[in-house]
C-alpha positions in Angstrom: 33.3 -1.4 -21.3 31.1 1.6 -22.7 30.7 4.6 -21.4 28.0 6.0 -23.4 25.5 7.6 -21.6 22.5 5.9 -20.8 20.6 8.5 -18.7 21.3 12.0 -16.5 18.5 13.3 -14.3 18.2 16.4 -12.1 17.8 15.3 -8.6 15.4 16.7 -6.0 19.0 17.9 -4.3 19.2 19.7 -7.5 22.2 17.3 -8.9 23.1 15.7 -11.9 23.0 12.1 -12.1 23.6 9.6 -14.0 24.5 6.3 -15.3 26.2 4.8 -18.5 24.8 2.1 -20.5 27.4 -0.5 -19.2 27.0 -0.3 -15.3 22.7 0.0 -15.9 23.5 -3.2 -17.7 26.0 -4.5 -15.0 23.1 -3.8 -12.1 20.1 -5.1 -13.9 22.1 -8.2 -15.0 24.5 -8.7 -12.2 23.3 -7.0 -8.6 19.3 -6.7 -9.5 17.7 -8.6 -11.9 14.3 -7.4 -10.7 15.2 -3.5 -12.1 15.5 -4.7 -15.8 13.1 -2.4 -17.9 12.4 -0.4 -14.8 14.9 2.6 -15.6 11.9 5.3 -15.5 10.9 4.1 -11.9 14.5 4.8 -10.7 14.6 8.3 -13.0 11.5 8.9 -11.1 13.0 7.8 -7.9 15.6 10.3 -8.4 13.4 13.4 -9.8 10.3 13.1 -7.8 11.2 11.1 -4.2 9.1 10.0 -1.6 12.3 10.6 0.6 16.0 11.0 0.4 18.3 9.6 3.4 21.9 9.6 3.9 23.9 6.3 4.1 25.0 5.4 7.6 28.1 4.4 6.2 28.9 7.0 3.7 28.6 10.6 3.8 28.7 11.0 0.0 25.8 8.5 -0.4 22.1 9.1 -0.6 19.3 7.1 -1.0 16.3 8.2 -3.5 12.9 6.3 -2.0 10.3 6.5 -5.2 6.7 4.8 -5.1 6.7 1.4 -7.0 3.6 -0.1 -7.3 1.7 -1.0 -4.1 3.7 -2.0 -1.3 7.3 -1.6 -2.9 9.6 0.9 -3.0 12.5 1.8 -5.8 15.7 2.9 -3.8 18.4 4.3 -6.1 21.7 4.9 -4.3 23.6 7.6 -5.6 27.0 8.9 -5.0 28.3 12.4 -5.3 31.5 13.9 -6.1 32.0 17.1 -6.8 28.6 18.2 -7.2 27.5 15.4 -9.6 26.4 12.2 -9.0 26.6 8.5 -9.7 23.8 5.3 -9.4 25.8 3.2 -7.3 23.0 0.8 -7.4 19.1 0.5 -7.7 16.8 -2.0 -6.2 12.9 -2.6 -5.0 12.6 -2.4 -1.2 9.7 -2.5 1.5 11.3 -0.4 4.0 13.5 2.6 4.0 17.1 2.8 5.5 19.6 6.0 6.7 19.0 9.7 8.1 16.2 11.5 6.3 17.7 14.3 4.5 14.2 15.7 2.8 10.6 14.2 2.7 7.7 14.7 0.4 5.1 16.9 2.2 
């Protein structure tokens, strides 16, 4: 499996993220069909939020809200460890999920 990089971003919680070309490939092809080709959506998800919520179930997990088209939402979850942090998975969405953390103004 390859770990070359496929893309880090600078989160609004000010942390690096990022995923390799081989798990971007596992989710789009594997969990989420629907996000093939939409990689800047979830870079955008992850730079420039709607809102950022905390998993229920996970301390270490948040979840990036960015606009998608009309009615949809692009929720990137993302896990952190020691200051850096991970796509766990990315997916379209109507409706938002976990504790607001931080909210666009």
């Amino acid at each position: 499996m390859s770990s070359e990089l496929l893309f880090e971003v600078v989160s609004k919680l000010n942390k690096r993220i990022r995923v390799n070309k081989s798990y971007w490939d596992y989710i789009v092809n594997v969990k989420h069909p629907s996000m093939r080709g939409l990689e800047e959506p979830v870079k955008s998800s992850l730079s420039d939020p709607v809102e950022v919520r905390k998993s229920m179930r996970d301390p270490t997990v948040h979840l990036y809200y960015g606009k998608f088209e009309q009615k949809l939402l692009c929720c990137t979850v993302v896990k952190s460890l020691n200051g850096d942090g991970f796509i766990i998975t990315a997916y379209l969405t109507k409706k938002m999920v976990g504790d607001t953390i931080w909210r666009e103004k």
